[in-house]
MMTF fields as JSON, N, C-alpha, C and O atoms, coordinates in Angstrom:
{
  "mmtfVersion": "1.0.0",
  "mmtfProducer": "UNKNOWN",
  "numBonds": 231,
  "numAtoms": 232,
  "numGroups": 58,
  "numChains": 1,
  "numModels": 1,
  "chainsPerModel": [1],
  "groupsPerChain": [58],
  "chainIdList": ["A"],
  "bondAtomList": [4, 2, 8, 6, 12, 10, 16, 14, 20, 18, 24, 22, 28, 26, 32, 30, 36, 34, 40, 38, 44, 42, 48, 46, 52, 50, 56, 54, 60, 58, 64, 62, 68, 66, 72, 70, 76, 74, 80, 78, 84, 82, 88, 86, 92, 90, 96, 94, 100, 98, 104, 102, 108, 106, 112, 110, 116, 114, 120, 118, 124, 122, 128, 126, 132, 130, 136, 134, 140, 138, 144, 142, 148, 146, 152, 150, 156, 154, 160, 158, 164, 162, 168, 166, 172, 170, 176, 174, 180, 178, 184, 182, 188, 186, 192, 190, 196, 194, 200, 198, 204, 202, 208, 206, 212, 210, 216, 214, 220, 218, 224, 222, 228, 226],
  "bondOrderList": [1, 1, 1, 1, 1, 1, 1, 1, 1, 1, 1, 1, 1, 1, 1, 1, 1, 1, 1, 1, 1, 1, 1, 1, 1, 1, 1, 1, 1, 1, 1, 1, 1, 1, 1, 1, 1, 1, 1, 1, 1, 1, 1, 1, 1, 1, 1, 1, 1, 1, 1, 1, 1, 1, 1, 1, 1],
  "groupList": [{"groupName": "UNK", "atomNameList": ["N", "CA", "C", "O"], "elementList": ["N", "C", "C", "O"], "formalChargeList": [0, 0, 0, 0], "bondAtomList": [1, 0, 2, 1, 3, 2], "bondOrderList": [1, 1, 2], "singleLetterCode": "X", "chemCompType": "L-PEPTIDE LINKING"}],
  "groupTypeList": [0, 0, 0, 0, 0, 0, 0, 0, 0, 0, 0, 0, 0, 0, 0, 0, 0, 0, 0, 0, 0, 0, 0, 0, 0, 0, 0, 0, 0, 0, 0, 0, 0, 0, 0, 0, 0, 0, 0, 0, 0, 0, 0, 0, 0, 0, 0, 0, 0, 0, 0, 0, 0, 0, 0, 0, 0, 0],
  "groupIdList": [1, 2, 3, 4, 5, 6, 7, 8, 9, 10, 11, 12, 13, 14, 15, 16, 17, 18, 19, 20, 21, 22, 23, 24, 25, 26, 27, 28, 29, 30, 31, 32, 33, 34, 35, 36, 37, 38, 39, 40, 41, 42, 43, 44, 45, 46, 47, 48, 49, 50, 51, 52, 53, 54, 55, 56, 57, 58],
  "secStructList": [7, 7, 7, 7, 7, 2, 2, 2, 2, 2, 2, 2, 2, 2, 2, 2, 2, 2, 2, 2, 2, 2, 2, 6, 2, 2, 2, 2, 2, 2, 2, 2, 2, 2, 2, 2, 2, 2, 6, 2, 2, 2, 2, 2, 2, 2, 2, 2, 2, 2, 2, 2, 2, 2, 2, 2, 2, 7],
  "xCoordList": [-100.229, -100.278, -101.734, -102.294, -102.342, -103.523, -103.745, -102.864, -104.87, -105.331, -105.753, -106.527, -105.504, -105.777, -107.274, -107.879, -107.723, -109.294, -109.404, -108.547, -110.41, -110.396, -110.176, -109.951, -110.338, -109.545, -108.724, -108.34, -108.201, -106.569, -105.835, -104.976, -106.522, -105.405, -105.828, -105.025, -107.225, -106.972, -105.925, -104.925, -106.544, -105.223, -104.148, -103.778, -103.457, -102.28, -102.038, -100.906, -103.119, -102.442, -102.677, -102.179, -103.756, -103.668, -102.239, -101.575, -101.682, -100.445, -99.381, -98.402, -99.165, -98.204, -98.334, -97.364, -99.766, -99.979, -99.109, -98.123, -99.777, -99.346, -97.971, -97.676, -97.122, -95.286, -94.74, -93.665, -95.676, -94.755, -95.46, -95.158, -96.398, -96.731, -95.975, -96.157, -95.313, -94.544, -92.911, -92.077, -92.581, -91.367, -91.226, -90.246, -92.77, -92.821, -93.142, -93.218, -93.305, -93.452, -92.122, -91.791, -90.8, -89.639, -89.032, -87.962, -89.632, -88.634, -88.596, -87.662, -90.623, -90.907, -90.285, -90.017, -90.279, -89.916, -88.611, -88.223, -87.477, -86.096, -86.059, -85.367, -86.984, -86.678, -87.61, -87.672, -88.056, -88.626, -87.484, -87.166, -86.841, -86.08, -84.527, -83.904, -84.341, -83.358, -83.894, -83.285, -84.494, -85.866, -85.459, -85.206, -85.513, -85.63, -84.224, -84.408, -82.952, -81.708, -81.281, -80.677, -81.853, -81.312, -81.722, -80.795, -83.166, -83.623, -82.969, -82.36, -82.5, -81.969, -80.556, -80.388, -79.889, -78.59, -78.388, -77.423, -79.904, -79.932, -80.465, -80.577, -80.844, -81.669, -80.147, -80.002, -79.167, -77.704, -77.166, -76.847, -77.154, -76.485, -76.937, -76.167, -78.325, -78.94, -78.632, -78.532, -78.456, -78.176, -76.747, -76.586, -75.891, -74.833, -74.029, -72.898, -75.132, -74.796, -75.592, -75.391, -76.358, -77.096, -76.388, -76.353, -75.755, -74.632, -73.681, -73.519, -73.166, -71.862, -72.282, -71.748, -73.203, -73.725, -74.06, -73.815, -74.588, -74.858, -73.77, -73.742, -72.824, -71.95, -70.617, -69.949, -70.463, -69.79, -70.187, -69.471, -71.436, -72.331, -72.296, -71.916, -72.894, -73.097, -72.078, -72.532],
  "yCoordList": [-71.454, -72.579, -72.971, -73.728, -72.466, -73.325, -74.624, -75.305, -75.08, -76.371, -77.016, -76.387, -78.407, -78.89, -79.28, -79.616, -79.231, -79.788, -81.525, -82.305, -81.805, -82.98, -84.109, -85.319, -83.203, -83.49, -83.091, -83.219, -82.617, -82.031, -83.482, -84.112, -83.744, -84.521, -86.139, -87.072, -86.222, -87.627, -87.644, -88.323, -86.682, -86.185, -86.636, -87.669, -86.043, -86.298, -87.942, -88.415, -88.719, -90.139, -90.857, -91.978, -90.473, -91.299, -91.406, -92.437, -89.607, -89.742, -90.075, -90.299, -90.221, -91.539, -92.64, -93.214, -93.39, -94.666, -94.897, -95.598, -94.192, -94.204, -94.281, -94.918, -93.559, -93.263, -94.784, -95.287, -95.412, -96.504, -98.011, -99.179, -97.494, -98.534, -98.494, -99.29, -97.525, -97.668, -97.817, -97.993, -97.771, -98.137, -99.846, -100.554, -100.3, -101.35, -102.415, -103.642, -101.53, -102.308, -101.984, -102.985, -101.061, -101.419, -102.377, -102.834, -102.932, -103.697, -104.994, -105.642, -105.26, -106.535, -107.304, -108.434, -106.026, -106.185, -106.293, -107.054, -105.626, -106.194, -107.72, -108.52, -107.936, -109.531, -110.514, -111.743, -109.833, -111.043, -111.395, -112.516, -109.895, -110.059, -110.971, -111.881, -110.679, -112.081, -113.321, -114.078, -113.702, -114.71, -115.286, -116.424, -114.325, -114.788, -114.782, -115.217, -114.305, -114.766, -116.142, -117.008, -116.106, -118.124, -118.588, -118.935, -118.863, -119.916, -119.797, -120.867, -119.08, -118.887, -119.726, -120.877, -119.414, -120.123, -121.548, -122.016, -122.041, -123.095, -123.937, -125.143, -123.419, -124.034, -124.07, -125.234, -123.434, -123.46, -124.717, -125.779, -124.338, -125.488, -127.068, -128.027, -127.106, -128.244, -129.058, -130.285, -128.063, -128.15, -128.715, -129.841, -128.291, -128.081, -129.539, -129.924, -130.255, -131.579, -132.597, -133.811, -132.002, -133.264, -133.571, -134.754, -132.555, -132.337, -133.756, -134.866, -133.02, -134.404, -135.158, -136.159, -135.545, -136.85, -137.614, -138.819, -136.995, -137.659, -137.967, -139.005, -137.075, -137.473, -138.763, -139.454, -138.846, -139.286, -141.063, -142.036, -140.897, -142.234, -143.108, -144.258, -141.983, -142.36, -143.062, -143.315],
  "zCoordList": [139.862, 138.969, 138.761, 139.554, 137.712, 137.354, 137.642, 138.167, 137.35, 137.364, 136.465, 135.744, 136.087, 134.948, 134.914, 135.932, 133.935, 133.569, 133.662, 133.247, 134.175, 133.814, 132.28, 132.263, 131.193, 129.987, 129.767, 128.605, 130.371, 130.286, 130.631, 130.014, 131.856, 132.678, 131.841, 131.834, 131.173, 130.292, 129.008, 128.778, 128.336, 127.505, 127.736, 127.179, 128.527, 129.178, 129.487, 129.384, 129.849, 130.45, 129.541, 129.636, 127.923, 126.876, 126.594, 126.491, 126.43, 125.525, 126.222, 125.51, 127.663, 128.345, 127.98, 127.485, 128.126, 127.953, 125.956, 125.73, 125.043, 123.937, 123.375, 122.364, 124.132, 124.483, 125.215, 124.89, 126.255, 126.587, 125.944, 126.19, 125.129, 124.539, 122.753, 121.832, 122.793, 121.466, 121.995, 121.106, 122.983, 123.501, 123.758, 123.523, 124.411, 124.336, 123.106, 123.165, 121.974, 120.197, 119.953, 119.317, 120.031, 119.426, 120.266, 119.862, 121.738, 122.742, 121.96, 121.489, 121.977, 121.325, 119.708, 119.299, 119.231, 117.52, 117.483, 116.596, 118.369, 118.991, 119.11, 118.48, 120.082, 120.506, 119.166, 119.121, 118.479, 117.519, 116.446, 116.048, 116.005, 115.079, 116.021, 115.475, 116.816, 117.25, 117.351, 116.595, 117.762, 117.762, 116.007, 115.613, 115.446, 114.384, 113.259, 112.122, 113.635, 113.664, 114.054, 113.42, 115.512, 116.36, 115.364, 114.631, 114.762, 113.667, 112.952, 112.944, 112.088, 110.712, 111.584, 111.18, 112.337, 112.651, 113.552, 114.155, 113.321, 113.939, 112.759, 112.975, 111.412, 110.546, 109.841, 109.467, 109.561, 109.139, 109.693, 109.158, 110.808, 111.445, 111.417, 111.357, 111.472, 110.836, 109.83, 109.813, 108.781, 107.11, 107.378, 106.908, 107.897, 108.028, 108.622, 108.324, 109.657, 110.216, 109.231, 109.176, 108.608, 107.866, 106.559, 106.222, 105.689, 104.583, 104.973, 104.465, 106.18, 106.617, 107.092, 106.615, 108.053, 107.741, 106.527, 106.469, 105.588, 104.563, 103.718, 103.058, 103.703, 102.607, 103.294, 102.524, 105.062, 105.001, 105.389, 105.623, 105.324, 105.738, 104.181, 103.959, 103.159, 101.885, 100.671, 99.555]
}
């Protein structure tokens, strides 16, 4: 078994580092886009109590 060169072996730990740092951009972009569902269904729901409040106050 040969031996790796010392740029062999950076090589190599850029393109790990690169692999779990794009695993870790679909984790993040996962949790933004729910992140960003709750609002939309909390900004509904808002709408949604302020409607009947208003209409049954008014």
């Amino acid at each position: 078994m040969a031996r790796k060169s010392a740029t062999e072996v950076k090589i190599d730990f850029l393109v790990k580092e690169i692999r779990e740092l794009r695993h870790e951009t679909k984790s993040l972009r996962a949790d933004i886009n729910k992140g960003k569902g709750a609002i939309w269904i909390l900004i509904a729901i808002a709408g949604i109590v302020t409607s009947g409040y208003n209409y049954f106050i008014k």
